[in-house]
N, C-alpha and C positions, 0 to 999 in steps of 0.2 A: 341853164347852160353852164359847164362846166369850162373853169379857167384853162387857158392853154398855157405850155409852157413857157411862153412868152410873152405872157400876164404877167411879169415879176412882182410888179407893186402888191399883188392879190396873194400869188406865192407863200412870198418871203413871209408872212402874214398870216398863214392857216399855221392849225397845231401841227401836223405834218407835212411841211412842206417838200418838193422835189429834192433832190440831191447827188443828179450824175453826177459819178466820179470824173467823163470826159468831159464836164461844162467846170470843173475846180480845180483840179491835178496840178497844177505850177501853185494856185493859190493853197490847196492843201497841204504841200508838200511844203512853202517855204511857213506856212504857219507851224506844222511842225516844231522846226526849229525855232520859232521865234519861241515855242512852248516852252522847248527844251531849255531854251537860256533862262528864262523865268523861274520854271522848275528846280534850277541847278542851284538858283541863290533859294528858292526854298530848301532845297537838301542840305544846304549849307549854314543857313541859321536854326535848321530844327534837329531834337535830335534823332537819333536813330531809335525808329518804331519797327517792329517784327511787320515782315511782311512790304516792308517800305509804304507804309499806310502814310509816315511822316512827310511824302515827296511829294504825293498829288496833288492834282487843284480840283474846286466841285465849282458847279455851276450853278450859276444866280441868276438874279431877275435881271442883268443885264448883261451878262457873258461868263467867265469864269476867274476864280479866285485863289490866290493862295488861303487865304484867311490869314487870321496875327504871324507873325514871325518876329523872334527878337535877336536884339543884339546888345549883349549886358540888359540894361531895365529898358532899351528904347525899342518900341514896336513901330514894325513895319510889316506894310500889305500892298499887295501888287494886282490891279486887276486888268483883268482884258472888257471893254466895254465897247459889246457887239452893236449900242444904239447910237453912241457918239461913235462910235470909230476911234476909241485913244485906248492907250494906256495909259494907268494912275497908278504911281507912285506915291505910299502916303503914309505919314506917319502918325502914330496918335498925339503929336503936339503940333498937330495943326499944318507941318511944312507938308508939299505935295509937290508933284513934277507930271506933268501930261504927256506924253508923247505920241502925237496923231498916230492912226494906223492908215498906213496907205502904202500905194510899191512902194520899198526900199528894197534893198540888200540886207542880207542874214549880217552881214560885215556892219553896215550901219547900223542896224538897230540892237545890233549887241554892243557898238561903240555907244549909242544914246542909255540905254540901260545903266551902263556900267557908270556914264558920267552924273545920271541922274543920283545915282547912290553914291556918288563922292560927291557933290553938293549938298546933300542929304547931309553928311557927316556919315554916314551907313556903307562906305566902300566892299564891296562881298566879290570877294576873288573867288573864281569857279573854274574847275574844268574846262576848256573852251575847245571840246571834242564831242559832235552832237554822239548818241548813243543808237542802237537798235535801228541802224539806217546801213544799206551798202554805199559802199567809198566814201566814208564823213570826210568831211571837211570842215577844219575849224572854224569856228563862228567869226572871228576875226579875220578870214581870211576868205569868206564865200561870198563872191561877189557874182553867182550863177542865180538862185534863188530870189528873187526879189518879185514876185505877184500878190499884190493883194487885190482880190475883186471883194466888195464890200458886200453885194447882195450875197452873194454866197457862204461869205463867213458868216452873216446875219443869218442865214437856212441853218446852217450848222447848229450854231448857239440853240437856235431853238430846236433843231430834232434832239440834242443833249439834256433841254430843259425836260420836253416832254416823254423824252425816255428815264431820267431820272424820276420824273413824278409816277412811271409805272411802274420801274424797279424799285422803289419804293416802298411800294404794296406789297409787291411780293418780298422785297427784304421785311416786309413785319410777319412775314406767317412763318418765321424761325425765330425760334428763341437760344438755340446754338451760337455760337462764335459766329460771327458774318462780319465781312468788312463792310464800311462806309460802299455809298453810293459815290465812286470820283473818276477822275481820269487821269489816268497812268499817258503821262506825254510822249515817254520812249518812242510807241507805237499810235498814240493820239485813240484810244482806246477810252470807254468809259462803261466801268468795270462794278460788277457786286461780286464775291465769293464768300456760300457758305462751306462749313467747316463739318465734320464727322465726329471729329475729337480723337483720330487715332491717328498715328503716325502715320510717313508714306514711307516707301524706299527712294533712294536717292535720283533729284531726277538728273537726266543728261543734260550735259553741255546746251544753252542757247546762244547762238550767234551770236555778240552784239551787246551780251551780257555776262559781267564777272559772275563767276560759277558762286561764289557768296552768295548774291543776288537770288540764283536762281534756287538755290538749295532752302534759302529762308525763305522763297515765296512757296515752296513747294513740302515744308517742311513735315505737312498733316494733308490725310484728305481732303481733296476738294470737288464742289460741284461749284464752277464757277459760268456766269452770264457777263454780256460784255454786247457793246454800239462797237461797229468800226468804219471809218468814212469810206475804208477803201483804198488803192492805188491805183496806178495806169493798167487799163486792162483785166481791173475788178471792183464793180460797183460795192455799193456799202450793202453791209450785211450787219445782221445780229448773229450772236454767236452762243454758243455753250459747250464746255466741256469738261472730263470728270481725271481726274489723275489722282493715283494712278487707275488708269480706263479699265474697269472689271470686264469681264469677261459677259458676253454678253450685249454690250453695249450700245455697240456702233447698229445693231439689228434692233435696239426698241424700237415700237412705234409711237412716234412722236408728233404731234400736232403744232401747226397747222398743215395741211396736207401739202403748200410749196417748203416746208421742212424738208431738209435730207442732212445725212451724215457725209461730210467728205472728207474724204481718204486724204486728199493733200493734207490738209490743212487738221486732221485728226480732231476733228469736233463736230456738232448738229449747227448748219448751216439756216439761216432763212434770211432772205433779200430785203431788203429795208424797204423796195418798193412794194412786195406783199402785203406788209403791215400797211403802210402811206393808203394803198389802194383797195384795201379791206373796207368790208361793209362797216367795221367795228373794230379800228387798230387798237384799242388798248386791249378787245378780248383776242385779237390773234395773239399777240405781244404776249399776254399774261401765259394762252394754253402754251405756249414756245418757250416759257420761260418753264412752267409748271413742271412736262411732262419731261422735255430735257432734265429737269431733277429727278423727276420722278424714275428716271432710266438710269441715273445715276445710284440714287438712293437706294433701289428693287437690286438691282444687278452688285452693288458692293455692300447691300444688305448692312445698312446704315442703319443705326434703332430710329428708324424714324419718329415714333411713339413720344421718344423724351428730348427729341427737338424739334418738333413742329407744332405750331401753333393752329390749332383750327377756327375757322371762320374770327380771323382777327378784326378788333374796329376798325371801322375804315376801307375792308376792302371794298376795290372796285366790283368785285364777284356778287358782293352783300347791298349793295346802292341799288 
């Protein structure tokens, strides 16, 4: 017998657990920001990496992480811990600061953050204007957003986990330029992009984002893959897309068969509950990851040859 959705204890607990967007939306939405404030003191003590590789956070065995950050010789790391439900503040001489996750306000827990790093001795002045959101509202001052449902951030964490451990796989069967497997907080996105090694043309303006930003992420070809949780009135999907989009593109065929390309949103879509619900989600995952390149690479006629790796150790393809 198969768990109902109302089995949470069971749920929360499989490698692909459920994940409507209408059962999270207030709690996704103020997690977000709670990212973004974390995020901001990471961009703040690291320095600037091509591509803003230096800003993201990746995900562990118990939620997600900046990893080291310093300030002069003192290090500091910031984690989200999906099993206690806290935030650790912590340094490597030992001092630490927890700060439970539970409702607050965007207002509170960027007050608690902030004071945990002036106790620290580590005070990190940031921006306090969330980013790639309509109508931001400074962190300091949004007392709208305050949800957190625990089970559901707990689903999260782990659809992150086991989505990294499949883009994974597939980030080893390039030996081109790739970025890290992390997540981009702006848009709460958890991101791989392989690289061509040829330049792009310039791309346009993104809402949300200084054109800096977008100009350096955008600076070489890319066939990039990506998790999105989703917003009000669109469940989470995986994603993929090639810029600049060869000609060609949007018409390969692409597997799994609920794959399509949509025009809004100008990339190869596939629903998160596709995979979740598959006989075999890490093989829907991989051919949706595969052939989306492959539509990328064939159509912008990339040397494939002298960046790809075949049958590398470890894949899931090869077990």
């Amino acid at each position: 017998m198969q768990p109902t959705e109302s089995d949470s204890s069971v749920l929360s607990n499989t490698a692909w657990p459920p994940l409507r967007q209408t059962a999270w939306s207030d709690t996704c939405a103020t997690l977000q920001l709670w990212m973004q404030i974390v995020g901001k003191v990471r961009m703040a003590l690291t320095p600037a990496t091509n591509h803003c590789w230096n800003v993201t956070l990746y995900p562990t065995v118990r939620g997600l992480t900046t990893g080291p950050m310093w300030q002069g010789t003192r290090s500091l790391q910031i984690d989200f811990d999906f099993l206690d439900h806290a935030l650790l503040v912590e340094t490597a001489d030992g001092a630490r600061r927890v700060i439970p996750l539970q409702p607050m306000t965007v207002a509170e827990f960027y007050r608690q953050i902030m004071v945990a790093l002036e106790r620290l001795g580590l005070a990190v002045p940031i921006w306090p204007v969330p980013c790639e959101v309509a109508q931001p509202i400074r962190f300091d001052q949004d007392q709208i957003h305050n949800a957190y449902d625990a089970e559901y951030a707990h689903r999260f964490w782990r659809v992150l986990l086991q989505t990294t451990r499949v883009f994974t796989v597939f980030r080893a069967r390039f030996q081109g330029k790739v970025s890290p497997v992390h997540l981009f907080w702006g848009a709460l996105d958890l991101a791989c992009t392989r690289f061509s090694g040829r330049t792009a043309p310039e791309h346009p303006s993104i809402p949300g984002l200084p054109d800096r930003v977008t100009r350096d992420a955008y600076s070489h070809e890319v066939s990039s893959c990506g998790f999105w949780p989703g917003a009000p009135g669109i469940e989470p999907f995986f994603y993929s897309y090639a810029y600049p989009e060869p000609a060609g593109y949007s018409e390969y065929c692409v597997a799994p068969v609920e794959a399509s390309y949509n025009r809004g949103f100008g990339e190869f879509v596939l629903p998160y509950d596709a995979v979740r619900l598959s006989a075999d989600p890490d093989v829907a995952l991989l051919a949706f990851l595969q052939s989306t390149y492959d539509a990328a690479a064939d159509c912008g006629r990339w040397d494939r040859a002298s960046l790809e790796i075949v049958s590398p150790k470890g894949d899931l393809s090869n077990d």
